[in-house]
TORPAFI-325882 format. One record per residue (C-alpha): x, y, z; residue number from 1. Coordinates in nm, 3 decimals, padded with zeros to 5 digits. Layout:
<sites>
       px       py       pz   nr
        X        Y        Z  NUM
...
</sites>
This chain:
<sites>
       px       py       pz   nr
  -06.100  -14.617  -02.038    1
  -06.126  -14.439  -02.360    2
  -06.122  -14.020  -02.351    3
  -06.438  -13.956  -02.569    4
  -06.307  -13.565  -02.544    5
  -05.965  -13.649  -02.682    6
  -06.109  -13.870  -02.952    7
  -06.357  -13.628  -03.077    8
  -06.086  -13.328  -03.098    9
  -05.854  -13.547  -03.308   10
  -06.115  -13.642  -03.536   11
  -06.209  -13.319  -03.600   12
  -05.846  -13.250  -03.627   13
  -05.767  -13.525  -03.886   14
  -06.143  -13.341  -04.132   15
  -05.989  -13.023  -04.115   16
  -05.658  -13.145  -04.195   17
  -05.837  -13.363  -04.506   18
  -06.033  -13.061  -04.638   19
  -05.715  -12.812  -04.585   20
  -05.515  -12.995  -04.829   21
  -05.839  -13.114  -05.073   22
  -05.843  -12.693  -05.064   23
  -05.455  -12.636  -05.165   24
  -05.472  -12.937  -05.407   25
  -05.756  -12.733  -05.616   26
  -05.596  -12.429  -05.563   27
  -05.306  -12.605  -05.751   28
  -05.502  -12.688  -06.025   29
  -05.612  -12.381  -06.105   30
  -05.538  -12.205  -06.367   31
  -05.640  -11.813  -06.446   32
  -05.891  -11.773  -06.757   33
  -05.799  -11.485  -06.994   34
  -05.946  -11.331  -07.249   35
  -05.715  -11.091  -07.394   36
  -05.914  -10.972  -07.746   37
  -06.293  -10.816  -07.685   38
  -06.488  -10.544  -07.825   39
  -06.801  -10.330  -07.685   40
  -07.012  -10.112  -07.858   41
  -06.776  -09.814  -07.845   42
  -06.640  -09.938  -08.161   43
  -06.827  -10.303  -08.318   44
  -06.938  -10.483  -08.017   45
  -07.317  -10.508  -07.976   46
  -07.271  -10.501  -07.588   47
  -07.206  -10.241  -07.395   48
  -06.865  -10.186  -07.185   49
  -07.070  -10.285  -06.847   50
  -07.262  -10.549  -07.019   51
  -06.924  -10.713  -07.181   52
  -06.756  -10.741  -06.814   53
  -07.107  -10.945  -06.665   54
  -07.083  -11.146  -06.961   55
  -06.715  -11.241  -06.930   56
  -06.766  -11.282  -06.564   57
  -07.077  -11.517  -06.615   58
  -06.850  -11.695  -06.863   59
  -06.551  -11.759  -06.587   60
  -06.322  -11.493  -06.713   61
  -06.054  -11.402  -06.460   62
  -05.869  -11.141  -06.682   63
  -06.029  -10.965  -06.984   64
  -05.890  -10.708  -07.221   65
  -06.121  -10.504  -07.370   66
  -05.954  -10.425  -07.733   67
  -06.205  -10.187  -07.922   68
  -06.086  -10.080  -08.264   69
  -05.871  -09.728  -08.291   70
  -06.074  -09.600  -07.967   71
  -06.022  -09.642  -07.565   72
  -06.344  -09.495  -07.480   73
  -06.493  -09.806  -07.315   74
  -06.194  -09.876  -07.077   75
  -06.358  -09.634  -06.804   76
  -06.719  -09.808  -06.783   77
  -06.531  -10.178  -06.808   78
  -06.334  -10.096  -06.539   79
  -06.567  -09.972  -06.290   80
  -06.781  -10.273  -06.364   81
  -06.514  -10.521  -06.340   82
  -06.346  -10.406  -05.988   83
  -06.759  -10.443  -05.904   84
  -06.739  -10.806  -06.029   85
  -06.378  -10.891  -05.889   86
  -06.267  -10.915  -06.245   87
  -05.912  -10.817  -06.360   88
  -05.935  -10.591  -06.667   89
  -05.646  -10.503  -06.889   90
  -05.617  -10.147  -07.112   91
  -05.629  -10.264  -07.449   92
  -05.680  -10.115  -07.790   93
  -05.690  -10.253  -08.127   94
  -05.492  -10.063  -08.426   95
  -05.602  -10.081  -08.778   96
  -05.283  -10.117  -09.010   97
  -05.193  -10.086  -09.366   98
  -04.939  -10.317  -09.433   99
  -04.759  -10.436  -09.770  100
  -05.124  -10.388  -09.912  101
  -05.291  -10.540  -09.601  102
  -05.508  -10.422  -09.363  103
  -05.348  -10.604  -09.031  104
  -05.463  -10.556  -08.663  105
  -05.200  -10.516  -08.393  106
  -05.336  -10.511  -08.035  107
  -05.153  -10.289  -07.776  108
  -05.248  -10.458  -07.402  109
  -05.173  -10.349  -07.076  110
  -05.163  -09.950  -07.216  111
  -05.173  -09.627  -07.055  112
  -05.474  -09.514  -07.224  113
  -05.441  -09.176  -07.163  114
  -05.098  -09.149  -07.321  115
  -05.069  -08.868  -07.543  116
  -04.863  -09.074  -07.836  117
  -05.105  -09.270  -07.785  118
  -05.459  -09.100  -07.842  119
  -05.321  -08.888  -08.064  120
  -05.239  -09.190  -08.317  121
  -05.617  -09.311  -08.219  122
  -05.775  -08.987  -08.336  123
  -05.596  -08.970  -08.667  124
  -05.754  -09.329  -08.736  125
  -06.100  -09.242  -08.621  126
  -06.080  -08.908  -08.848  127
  -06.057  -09.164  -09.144  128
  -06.288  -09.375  -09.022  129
  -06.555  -09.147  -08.972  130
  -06.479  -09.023  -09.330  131
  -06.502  -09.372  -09.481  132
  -06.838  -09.463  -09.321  133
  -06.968  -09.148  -09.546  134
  -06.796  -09.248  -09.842  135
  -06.969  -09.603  -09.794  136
  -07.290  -09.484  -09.724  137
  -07.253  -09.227  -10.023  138
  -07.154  -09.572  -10.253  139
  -07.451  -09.775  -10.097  140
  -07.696  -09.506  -10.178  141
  -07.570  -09.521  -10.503  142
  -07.643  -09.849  -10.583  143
  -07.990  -09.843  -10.493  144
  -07.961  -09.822  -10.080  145
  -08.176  -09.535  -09.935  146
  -08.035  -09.389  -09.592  147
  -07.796  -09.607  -09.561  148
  -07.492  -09.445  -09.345  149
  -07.844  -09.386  -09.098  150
  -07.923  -09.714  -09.070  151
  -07.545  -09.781  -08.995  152
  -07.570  -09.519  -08.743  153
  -07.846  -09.670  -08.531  154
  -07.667  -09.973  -08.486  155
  -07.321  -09.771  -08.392  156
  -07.536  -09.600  -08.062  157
  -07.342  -09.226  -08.133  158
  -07.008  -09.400  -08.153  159
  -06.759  -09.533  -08.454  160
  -06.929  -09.639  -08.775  161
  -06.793  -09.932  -08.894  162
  -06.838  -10.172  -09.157  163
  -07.027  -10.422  -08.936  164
  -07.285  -10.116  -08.863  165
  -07.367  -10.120  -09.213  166
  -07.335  -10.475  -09.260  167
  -07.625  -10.495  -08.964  168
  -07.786  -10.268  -09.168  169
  -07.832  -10.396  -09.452  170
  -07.923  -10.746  -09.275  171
  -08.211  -10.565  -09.134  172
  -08.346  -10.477  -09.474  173
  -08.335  -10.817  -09.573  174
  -08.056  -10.830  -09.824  175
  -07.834  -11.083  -09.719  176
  -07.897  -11.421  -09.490  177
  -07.578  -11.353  -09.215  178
  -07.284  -11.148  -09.157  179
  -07.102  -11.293  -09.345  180
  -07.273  -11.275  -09.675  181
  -07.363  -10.956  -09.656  182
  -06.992  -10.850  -09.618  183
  -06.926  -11.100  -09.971  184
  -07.196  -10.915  -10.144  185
  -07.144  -10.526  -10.033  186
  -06.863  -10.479  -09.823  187
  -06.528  -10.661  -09.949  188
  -06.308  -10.542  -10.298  189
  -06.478  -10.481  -10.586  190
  -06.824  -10.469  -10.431  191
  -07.053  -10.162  -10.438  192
  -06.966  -10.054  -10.084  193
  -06.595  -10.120  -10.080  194
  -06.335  -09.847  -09.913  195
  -06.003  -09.876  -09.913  196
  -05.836  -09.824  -09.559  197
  -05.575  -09.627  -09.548  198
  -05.427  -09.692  -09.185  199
  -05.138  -09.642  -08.940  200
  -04.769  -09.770  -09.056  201
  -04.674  -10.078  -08.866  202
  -04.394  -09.916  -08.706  203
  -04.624  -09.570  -08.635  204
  -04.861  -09.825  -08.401  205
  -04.574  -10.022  -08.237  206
  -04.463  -09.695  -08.141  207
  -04.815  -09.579  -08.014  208
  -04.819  -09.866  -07.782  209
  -04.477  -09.902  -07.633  210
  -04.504  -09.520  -07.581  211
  -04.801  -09.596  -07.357  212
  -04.635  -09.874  -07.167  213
  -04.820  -10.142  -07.333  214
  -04.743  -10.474  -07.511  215
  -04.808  -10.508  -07.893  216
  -04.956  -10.755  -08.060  217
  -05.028  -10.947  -08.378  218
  -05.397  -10.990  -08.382  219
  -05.546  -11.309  -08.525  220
  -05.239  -11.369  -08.771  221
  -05.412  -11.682  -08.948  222
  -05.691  -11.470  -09.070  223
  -05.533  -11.234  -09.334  224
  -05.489  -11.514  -09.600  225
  -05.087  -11.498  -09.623  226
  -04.878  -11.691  -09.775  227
  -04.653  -11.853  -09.518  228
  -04.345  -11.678  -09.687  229
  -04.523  -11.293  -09.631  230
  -04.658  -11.389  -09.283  231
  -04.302  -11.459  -09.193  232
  -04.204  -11.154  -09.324  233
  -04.498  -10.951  -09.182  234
  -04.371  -11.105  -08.806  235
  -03.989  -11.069  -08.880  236
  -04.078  -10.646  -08.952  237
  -04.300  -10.648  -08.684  238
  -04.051  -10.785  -08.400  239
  -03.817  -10.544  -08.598  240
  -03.992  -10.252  -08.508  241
  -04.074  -10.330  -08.133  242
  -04.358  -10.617  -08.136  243
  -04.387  -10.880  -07.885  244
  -04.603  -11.089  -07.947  245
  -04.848  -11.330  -08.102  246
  -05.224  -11.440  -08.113  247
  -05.191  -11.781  -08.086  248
  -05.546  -11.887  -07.972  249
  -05.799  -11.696  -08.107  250
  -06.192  -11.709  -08.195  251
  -06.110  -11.720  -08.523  252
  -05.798  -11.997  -08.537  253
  -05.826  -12.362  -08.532  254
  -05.627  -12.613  -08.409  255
  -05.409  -12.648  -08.661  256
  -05.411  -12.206  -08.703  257
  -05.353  -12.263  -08.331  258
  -05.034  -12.526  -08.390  259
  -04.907  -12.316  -08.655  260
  -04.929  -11.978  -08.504  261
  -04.770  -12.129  -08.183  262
  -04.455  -12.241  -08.362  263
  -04.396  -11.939  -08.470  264
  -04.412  -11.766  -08.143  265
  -04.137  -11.958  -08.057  266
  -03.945  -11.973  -08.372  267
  -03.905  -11.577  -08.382  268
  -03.892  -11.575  -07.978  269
  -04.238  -11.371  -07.943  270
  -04.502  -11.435  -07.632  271
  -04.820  -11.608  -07.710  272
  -05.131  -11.362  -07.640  273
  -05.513  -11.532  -07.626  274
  -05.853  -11.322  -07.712  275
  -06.201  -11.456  -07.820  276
  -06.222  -11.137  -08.032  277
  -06.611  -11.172  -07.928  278
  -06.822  -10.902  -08.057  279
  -07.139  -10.981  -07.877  280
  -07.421  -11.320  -07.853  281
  -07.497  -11.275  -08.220  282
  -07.259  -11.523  -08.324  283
  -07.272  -11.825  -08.088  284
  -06.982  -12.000  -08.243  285
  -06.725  -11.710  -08.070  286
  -06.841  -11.669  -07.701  287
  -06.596  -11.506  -07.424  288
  -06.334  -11.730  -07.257  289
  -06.419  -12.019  -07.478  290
  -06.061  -12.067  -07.564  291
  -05.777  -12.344  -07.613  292
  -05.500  -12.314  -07.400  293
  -05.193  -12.190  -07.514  294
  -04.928  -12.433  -07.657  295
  -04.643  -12.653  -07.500  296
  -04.316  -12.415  -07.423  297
  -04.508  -12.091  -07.550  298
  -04.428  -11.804  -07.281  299
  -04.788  -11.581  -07.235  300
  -04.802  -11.216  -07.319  301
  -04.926  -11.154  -06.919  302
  -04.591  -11.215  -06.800  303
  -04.462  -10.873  -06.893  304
  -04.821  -10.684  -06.784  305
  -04.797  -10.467  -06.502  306
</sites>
């Protein structure tokens, strides 16, 4: 006679032992989303820091580094919102850099932000930046813009003008169609409200960031319109000085920028770092976590975070 008891027990057995491994065999699959390359409105976001963690959490993002430009003052805010959310965040900073004529943008991840070095570097940067959005707005006026380092400064919300404030601006009065253009008519060389930056050394911000703990970075290398003989050169100096690594997915990059930038992580024995560089839903085409993954045999910048 057949135990109804006993054959109801290993049943249920044999489901639970069917959905335990189903569980570990999607665990397996897994893999962690990062975002390592963000920006709020503390420097040219359009979101702020609390708004930028929902967002990245709506968008699947395990890990985001929030990367504003020459300024930490967002990390606080993110922070609190993303232990609320169950997010991991990760210090970051981006550092505007003058090299061999070019400005360049190294990230520094996984930083102690209140690092002396550090902030010190940061507030040297922001002096000149808060002196070139003047000397724009003083150049815009003069070629026929009214108020124009104003308008800028509504869009900034009381924090660093930057180009993009005024580029915003000057959308709103209807004198280009997008971003883009109105950066091509007002904001690039030779046009009327042209600056040139005068930023950190390339050694100066290594040093910043490894004196804070953190990991530097080449931000978006494919955008700065190298030849591939000076974008060698640019990483050779830069690992020379104390870099280590590379953006190799980015918002910006293709897939062959993507290819590319991935064999030379490899080739000069740098980790592969990958960032959205989002800025906020105004441009749909960039949108947080919306990234590539990182190429075949490239090691990723999170192995050496804290």
């Amino acid at each position: 006679m057949v135990n109804k008891k006993a054959v109801s027990a290993s049943f249920v057995l044999k489901l639970m032992t069917l959905f335990y491994h189903h569980f570990l065999t999607k665990i397996s699959f897994y893999t962690m989303q990062y975002d390592l390359h963000s920006h709020s409105i503390a420097s040219d976001g359009t979101l702020t820091p609390i708004e930028l963690v929902k967002r990245a959490c709506e968008q699947g993002v395990d890990v985001l580094a929030l990367t504003d430009h020459d300024t930490t003052d967002g990390l606080d805010e993110a922070r609190h919102q993303a232990q609320l959310s169950g997010m991991k965040l990760i210090n970051g900073v981006e550092i505007s850099v003058t090299w061999e004529g070019h400005t360049v943008h190294i990230l520094g991840l996984d930083i102690d932000a209140q690092n002396t070095q550090l902030q010190q570097g940061l507030a040297a940067l922001r002096e000149f930046r808060d002196w070139r959005a003047q000397e724009i707005g003083r150049l815009l006026e003069k070629a026929g813009i009214e108020d124009a380092f104003n308008g800028a400064q509504k869009y900034a919300h009381g924090n660093l003008i930057g180009r993009a404030h005024f580029a915003r601006y000057l959308l709103e009065l209807g004198l280009a169609k997008n971003m883009n253009d109105v950066f091509k008519k007002y904001l690039v060389h030779r046009k009327p409200g042209y600056v040139n930056g005068k930023w950190a050394a390339l050694d100066d911000a290594i040093g910043w960031i490894r004196a804070s703990g953190g990991v530097a970075v080449i931000a978006h290398p494919a955008r700065y319109n190298m030849s591939a003989t000076k974008l060698r050169r640019l990483i050779q100096e830069f690992k020379d000085v104390g870099g280590s690594g590379i953006e190799v997915v980015s918002g910006s990059h293709n897939a062959s920028d993507r290819h590319n930038i991935g064999q030379y992580a490899k080739r000069f024995e740098l980790l592969a770092s990958m960032g959205s560089d989002y800025h906020g839903p105004e441009n749909p085409w960039i949108e947080l976590g919306r990234l590539q993954e990182l190429p075949q045999g490239c090691t990723p910048v999170w192995t050496l975070f804290s």
